[in-house]
N, CA, C and O atoms as a printed pandas DataFrame, in Angstrom:
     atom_number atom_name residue_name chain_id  residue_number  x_coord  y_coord  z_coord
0              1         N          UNK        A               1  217.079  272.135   46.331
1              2        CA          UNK        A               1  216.908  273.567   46.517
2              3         C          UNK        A               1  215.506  273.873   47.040
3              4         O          UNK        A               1  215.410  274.353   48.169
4              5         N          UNK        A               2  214.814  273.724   46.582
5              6        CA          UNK        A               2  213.044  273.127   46.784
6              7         C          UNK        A               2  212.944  273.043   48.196
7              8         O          UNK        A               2  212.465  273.853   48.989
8              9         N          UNK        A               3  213.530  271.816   48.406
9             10        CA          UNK        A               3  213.636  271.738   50.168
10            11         C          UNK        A               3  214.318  272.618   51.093
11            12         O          UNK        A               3  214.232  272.402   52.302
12            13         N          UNK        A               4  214.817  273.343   50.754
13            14        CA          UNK        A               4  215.704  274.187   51.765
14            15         C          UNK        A               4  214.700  275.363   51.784
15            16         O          UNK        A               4  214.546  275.805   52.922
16            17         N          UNK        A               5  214.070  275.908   50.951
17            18        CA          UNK        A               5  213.213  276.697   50.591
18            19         C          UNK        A               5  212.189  276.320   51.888
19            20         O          UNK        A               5  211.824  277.004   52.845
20            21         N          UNK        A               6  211.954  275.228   51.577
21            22        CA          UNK        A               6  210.344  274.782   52.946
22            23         C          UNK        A               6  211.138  274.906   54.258
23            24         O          UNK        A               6  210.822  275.909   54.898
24            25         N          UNK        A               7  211.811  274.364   54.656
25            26        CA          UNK        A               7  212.549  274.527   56.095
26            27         C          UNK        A               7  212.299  275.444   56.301
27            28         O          UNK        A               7  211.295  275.263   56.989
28            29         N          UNK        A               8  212.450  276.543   56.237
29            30        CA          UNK        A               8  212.241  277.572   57.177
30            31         C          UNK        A               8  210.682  277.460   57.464
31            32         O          UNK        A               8  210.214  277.039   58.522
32            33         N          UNK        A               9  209.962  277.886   56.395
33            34        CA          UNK        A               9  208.184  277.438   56.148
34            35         C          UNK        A               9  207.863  276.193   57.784
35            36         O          UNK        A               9  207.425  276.464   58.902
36            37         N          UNK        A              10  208.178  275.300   57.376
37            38        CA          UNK        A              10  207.923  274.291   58.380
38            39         C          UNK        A              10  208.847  274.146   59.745
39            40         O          UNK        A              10  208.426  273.507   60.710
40            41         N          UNK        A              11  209.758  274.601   59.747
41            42        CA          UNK        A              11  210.151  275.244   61.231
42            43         C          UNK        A              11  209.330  276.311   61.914
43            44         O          UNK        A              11  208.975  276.253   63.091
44            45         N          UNK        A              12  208.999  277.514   60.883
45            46        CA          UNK        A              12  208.152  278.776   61.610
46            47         C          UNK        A              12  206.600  277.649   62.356
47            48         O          UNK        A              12  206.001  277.654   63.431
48            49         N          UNK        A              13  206.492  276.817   61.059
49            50        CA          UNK        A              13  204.924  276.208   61.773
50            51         C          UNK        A              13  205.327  274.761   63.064
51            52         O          UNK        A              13  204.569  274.402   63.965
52            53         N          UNK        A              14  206.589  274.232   62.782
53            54        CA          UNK        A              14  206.072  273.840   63.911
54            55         C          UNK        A              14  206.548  274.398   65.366
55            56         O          UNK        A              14  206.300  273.844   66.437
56            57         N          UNK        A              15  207.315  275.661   65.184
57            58        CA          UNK        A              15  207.377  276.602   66.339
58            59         C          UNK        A              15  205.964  277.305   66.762
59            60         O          UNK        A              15  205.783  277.748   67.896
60            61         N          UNK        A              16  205.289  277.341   66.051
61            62        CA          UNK        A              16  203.625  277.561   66.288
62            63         C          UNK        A              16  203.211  276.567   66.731
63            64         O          UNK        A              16  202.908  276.550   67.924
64            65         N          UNK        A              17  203.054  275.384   65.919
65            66        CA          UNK        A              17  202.293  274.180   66.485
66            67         C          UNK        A              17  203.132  274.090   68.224
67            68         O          UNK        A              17  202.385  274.404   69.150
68            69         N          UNK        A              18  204.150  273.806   68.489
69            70        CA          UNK        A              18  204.787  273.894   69.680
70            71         C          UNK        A              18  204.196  274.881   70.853
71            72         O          UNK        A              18  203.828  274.536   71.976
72            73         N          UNK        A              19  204.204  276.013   70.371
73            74        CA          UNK        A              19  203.477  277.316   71.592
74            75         C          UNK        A              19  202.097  277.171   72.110
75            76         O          UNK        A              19  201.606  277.340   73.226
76            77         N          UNK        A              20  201.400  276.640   70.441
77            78        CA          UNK        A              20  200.183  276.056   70.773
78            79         C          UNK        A              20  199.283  275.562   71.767
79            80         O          UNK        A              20  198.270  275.946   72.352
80            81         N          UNK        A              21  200.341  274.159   71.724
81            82        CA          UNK        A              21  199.610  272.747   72.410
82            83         C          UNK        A              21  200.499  273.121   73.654
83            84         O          UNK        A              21  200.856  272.152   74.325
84            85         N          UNK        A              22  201.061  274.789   74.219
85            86        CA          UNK        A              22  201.190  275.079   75.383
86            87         C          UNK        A              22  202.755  275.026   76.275
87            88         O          UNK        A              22  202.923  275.132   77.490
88            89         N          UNK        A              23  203.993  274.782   74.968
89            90        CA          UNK        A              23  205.144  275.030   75.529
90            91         C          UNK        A              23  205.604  276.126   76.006
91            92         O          UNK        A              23  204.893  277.043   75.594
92            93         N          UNK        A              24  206.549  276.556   76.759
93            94        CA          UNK        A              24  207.130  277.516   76.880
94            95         C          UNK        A              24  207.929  277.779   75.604
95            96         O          UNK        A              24  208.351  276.920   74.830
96            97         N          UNK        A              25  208.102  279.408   75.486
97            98        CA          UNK        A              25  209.276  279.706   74.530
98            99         C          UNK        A              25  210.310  279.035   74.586
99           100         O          UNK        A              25  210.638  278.354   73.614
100          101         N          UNK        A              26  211.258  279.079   76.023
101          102        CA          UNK        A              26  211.881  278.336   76.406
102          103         C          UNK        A              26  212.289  276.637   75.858
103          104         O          UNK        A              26  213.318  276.206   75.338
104          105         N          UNK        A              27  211.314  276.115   76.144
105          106        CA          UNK        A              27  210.895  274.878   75.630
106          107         C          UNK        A              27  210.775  274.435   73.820
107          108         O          UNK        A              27  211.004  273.421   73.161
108          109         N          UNK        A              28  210.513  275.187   73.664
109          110        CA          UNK        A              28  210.170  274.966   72.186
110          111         C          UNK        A              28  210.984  275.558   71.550
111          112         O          UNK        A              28  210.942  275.423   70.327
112          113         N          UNK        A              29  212.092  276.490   72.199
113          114        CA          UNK        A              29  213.759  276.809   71.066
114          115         C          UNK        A              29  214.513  275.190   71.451
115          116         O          UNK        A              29  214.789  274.298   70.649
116          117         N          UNK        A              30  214.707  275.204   72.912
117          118        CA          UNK        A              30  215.317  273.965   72.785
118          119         C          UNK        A              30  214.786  272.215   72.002
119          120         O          UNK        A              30  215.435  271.286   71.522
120          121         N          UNK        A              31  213.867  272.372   72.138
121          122        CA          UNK        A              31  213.203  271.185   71.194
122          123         C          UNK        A              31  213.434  271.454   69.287
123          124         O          UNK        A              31  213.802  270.721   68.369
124          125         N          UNK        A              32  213.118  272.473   69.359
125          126        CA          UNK        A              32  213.342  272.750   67.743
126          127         C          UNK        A              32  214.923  272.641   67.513
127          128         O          UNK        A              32  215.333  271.834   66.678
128          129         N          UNK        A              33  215.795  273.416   68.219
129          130        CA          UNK        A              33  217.588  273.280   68.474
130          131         C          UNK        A              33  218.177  271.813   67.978
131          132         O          UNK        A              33  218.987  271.626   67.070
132          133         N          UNK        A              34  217.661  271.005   68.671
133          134        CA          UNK        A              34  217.924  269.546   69.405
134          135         C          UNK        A              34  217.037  268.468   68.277
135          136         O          UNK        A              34  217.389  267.313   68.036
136          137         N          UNK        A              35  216.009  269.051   67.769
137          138        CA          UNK        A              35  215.112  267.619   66.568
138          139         C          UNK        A              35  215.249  268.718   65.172
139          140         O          UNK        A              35  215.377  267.956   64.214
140          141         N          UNK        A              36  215.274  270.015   64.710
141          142        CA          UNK        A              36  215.960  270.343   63.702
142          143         C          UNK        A              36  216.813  270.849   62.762
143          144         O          UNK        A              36  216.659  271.316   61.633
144          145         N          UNK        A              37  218.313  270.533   63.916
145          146        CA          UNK        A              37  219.053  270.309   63.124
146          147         C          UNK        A              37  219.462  271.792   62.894
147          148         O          UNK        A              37  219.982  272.111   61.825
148          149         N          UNK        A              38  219.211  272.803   63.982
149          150        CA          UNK        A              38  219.410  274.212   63.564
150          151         C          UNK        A              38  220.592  274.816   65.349
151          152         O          UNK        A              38  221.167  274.097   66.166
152          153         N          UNK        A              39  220.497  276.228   65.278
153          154        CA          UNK        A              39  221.387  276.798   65.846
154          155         C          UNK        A              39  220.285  277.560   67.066
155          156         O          UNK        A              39  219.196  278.031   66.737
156          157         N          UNK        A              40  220.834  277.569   68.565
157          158        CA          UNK        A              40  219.709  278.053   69.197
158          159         C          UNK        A              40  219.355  279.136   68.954
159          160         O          UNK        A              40  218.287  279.477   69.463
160          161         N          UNK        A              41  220.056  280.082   68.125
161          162        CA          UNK        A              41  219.608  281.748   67.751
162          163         C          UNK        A              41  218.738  281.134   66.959
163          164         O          UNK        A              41  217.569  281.005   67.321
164          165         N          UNK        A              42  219.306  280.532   65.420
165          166        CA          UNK        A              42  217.897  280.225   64.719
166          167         C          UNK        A              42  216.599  279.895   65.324
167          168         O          UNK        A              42  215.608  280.505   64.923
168          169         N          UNK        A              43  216.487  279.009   66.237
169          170        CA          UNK        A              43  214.988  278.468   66.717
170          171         C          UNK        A              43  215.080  279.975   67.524
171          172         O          UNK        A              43  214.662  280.655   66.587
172          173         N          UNK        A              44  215.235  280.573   68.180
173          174        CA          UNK        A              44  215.297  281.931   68.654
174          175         C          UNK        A              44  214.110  282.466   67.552
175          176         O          UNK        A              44  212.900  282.499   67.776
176          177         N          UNK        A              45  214.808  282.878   66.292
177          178        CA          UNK        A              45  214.265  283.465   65.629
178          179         C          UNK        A              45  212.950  282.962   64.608
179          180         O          UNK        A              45  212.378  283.642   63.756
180          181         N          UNK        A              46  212.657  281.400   65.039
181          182        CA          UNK        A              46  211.079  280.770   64.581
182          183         C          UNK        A              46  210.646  280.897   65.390
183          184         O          UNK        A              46  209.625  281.492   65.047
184          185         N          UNK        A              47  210.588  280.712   67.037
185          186        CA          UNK        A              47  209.633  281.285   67.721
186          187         C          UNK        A              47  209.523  282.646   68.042
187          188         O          UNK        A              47  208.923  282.804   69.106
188          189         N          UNK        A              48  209.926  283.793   67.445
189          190        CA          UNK        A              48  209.695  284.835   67.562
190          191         C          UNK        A              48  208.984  285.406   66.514
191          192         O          UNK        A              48  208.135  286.283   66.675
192          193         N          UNK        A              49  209.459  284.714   64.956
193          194        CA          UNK        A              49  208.210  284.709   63.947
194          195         C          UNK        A              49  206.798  283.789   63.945
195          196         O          UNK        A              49  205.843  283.957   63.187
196          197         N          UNK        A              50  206.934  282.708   65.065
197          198        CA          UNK        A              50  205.425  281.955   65.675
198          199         C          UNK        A              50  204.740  282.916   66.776
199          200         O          UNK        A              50  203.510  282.868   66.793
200          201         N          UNK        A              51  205.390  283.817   67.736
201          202        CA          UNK        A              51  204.882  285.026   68.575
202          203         C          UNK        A              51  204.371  285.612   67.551
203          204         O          UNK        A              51  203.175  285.499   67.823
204          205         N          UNK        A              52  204.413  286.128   66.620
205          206        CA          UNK        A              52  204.148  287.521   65.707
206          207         C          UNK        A              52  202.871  286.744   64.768
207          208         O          UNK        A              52  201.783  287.320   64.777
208          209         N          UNK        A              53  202.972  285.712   64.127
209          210        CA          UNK        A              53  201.750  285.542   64.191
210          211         C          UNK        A              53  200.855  285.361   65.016
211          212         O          UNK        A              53  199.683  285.470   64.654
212          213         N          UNK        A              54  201.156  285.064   66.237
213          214        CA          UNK        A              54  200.183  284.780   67.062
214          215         C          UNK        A              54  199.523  285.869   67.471
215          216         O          UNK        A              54  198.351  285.783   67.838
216          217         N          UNK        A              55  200.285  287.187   67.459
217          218        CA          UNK        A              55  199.815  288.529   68.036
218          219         C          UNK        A              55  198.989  288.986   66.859
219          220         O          UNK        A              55  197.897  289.553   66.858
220          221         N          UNK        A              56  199.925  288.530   65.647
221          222        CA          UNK        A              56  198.929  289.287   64.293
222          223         C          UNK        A              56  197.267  288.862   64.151
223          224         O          UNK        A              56  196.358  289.549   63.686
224          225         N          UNK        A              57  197.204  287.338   64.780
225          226        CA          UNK        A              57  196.297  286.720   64.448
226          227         C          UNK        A              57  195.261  287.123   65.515
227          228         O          UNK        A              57  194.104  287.262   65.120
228          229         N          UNK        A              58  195.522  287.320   66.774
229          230        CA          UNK        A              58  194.675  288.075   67.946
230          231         C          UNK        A              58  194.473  288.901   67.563
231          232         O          UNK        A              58  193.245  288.981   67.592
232          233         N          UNK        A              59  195.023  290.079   66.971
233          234        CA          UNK        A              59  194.812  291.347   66.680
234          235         C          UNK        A              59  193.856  291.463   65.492
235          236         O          UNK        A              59  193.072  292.412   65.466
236          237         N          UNK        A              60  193.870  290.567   64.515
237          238        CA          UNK        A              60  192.811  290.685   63.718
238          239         C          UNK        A              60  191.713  290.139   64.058
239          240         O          UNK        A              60  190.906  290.506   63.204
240          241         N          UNK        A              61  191.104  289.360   64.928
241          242        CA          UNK        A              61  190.046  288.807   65.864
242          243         C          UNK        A              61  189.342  290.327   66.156
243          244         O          UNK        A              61  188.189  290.611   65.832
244          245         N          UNK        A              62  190.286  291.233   66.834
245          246        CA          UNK        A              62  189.918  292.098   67.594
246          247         C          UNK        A              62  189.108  292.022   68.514
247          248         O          UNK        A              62  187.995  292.546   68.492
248          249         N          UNK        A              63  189.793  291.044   69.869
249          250        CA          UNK        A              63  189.241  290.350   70.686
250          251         C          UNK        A              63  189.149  291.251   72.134
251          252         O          UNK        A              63  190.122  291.823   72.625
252          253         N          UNK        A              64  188.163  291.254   72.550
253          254        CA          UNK        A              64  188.231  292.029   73.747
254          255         C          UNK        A              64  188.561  291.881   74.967
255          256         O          UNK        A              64  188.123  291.004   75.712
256          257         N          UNK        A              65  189.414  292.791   75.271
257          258        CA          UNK        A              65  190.584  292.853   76.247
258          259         C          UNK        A              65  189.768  292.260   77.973
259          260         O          UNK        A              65  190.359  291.736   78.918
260          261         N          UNK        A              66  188.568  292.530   77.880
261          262        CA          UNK        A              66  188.014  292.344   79.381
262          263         C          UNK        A              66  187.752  290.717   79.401
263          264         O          UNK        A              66  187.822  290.038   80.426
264          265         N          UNK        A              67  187.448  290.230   78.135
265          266        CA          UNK        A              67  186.982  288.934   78.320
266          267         C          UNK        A              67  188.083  287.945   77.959
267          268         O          UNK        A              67  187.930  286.727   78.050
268          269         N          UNK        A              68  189.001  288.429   77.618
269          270        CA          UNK        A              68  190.780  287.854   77.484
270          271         C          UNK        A              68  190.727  288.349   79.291
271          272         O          UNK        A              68  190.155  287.481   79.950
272          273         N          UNK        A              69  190.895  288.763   79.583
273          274        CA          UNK        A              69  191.227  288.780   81.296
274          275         C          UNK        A              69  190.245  287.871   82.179
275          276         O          UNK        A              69  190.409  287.030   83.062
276          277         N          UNK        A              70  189.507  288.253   81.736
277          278        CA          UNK        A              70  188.473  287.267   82.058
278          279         C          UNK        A              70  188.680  285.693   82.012
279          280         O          UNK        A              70  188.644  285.159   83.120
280          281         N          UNK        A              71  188.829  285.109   81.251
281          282        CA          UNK        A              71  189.451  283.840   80.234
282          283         C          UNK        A              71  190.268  283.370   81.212
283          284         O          UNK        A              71  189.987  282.384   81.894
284          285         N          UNK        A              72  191.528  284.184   81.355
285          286        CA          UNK        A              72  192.694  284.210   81.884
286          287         C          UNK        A              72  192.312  283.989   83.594
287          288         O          UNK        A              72  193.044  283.140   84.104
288          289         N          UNK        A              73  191.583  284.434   84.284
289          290        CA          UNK        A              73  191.475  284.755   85.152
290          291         C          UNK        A              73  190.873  283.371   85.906
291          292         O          UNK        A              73  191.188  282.882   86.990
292          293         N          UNK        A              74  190.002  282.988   85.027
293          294        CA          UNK        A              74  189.413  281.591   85.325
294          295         C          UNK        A              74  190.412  281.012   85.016
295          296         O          UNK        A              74  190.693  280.453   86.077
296          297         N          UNK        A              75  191.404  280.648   84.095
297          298        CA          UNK        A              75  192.346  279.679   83.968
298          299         C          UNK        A              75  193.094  279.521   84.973
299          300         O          UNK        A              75  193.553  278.406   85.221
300          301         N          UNK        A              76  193.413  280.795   85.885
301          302        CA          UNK        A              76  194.316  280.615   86.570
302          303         C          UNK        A              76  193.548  280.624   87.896
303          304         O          UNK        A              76  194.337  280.771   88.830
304          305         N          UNK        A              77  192.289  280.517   88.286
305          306        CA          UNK        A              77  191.743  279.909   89.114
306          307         C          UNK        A              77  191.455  278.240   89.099
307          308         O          UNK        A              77  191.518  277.738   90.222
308          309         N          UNK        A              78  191.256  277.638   88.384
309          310        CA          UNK        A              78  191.072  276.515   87.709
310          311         C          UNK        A              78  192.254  275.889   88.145
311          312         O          UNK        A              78  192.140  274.919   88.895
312          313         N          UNK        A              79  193.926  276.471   87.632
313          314        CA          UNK        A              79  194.649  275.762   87.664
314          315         C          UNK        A              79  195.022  275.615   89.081
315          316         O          UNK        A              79  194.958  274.471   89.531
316          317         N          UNK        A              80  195.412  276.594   89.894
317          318        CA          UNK        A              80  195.135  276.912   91.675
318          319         C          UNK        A              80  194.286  275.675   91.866
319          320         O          UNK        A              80  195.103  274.805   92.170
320          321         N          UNK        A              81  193.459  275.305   91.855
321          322        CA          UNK        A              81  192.150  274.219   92.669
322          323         C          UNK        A              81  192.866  272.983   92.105
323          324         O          UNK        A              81  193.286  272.230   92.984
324          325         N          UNK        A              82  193.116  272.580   90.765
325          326        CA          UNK        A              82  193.795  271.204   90.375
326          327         C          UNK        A              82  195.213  271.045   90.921
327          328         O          UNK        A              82  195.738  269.956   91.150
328          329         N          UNK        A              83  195.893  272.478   91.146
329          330        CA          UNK        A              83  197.014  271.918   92.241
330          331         C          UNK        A              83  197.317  271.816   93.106
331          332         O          UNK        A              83  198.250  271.211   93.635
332          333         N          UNK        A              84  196.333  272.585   93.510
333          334        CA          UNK        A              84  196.108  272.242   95.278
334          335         C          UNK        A              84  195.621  271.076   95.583
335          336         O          UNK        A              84  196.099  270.454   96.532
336          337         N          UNK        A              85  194.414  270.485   94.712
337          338        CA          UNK        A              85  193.734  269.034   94.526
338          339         C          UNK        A              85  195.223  268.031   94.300
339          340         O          UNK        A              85  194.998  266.841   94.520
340          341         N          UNK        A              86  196.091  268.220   94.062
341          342        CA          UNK        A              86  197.171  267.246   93.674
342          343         C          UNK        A              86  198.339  267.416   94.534
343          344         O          UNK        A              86  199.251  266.590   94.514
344          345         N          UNK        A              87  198.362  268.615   95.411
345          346        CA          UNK        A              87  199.256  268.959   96.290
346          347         C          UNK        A              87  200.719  269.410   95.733
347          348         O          UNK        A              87  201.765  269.228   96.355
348          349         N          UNK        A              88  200.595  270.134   94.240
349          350        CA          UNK        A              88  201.580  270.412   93.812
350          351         C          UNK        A              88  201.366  272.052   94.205
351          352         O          UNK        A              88  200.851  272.962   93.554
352          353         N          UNK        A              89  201.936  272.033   95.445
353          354        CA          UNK        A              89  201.763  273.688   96.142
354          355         C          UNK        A              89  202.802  274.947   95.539
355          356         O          UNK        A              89  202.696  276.157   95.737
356          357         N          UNK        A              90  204.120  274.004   94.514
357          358        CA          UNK        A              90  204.455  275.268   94.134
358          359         C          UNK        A              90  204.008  275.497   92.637
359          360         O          UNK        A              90  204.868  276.065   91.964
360          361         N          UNK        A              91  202.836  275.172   91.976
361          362        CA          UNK        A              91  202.241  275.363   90.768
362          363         C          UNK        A              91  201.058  276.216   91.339
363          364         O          UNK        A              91  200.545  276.994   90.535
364          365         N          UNK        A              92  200.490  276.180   92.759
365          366        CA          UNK        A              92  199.881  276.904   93.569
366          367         C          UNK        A              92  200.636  278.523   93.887
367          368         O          UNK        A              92  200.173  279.578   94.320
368          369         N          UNK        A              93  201.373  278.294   93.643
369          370        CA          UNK        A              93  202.126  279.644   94.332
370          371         C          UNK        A              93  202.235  280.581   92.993
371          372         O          UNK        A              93  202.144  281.795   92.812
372          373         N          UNK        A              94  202.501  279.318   92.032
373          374        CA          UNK        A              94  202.805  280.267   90.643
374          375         C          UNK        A              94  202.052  280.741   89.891
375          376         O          UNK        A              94  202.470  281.533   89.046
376          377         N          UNK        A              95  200.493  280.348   89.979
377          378        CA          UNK        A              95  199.286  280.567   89.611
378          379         C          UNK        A              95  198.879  281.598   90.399
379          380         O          UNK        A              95  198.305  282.562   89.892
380          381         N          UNK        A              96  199.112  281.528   91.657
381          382        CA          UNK        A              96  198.610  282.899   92.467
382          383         C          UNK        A              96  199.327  284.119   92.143
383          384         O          UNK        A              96  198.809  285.236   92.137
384          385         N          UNK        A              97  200.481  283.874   91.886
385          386        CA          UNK        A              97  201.116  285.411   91.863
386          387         C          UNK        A              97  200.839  286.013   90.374
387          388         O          UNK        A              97  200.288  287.083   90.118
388          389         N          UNK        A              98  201.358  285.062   89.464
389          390        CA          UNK        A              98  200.343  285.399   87.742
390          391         C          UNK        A              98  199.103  286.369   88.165
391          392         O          UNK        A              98  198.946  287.491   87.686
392          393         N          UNK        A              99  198.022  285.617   89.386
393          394        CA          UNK        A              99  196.885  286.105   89.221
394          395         C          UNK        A              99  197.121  287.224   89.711
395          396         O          UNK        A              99  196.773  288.226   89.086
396          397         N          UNK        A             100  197.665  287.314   90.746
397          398        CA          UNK        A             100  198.165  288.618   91.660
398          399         C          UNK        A             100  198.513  289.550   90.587
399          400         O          UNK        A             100  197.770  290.520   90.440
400          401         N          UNK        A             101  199.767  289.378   89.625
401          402        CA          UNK        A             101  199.993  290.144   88.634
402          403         C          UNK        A             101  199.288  290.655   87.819
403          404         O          UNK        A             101  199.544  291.817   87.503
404          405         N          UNK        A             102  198.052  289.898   87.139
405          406        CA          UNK        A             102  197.400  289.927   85.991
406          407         C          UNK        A             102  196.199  290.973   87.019
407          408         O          UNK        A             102  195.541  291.687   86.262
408          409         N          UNK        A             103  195.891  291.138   88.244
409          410        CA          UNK        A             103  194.733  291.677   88.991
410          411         C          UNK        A             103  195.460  292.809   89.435
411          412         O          UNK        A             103  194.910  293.326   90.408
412          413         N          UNK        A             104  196.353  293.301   89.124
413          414        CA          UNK        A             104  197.267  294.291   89.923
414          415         C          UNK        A             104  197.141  294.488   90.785
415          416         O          UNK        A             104  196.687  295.616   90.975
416          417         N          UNK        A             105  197.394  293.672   91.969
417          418        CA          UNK        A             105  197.076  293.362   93.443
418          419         C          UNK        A             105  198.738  293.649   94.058
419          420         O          UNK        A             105  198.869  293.819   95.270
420          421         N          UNK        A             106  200.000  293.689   93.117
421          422        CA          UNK        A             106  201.036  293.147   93.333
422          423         C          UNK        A             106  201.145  294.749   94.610
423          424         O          UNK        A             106  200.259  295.570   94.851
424          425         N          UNK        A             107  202.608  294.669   95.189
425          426        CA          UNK        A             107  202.344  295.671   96.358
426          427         C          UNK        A             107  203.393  296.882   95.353
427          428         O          UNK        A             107  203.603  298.017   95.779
């Protein structure tokens, strides 16, 4: 009984640990689906309680919005130059339009 109790506990965290180290949502319902043993709504619903901390936990930072764009902005310059450096031109395309988006440049 004990154990059934933690499952959920340790699904919510490693749907966190997963978003973390940089999966997609996407990615990390089907991995959780497929290694525990659950239903894809369920992992649905651990990474949507790993989103909510993640927002809760930014939000109590009370981190500022210009230097989160900022952050962001270099990342996705950064990543543009390493894929162009590698000639992966459509990780180039997808980084530009993010940036396009995130700069409201879009038309």
């Amino acid at each position: 009984m004990l154990m059934a109790k933690a499952a959920p506990a340790h699904r919510e965290q490693l749907a966190l640990d997963l978003l973390l180290t940089g999966k997609s949502a996407t990615a990390t319902v089907a991995h959780m689906a497929a290694h525990c043993g659950c239903s894809r709504r369920q992992s649905q619903r651990y990474v949507a309680a790993a989103y909510q901390f993640l927002k809760a936990d930014i939000d109590a930072c009370n981190i500022d919005r210009p230097v989160q764009v900022a952050k962001l902005i270099h990342l996705l310059e950064t990543t543009c130059e390493q894929a162009l450096a590698a000639k992966n031109f459509s990780a180039v395309v997808a980084s530009c339009r993010e940036l396009r988006e995130l700069c409201g440049l879009s038309a």
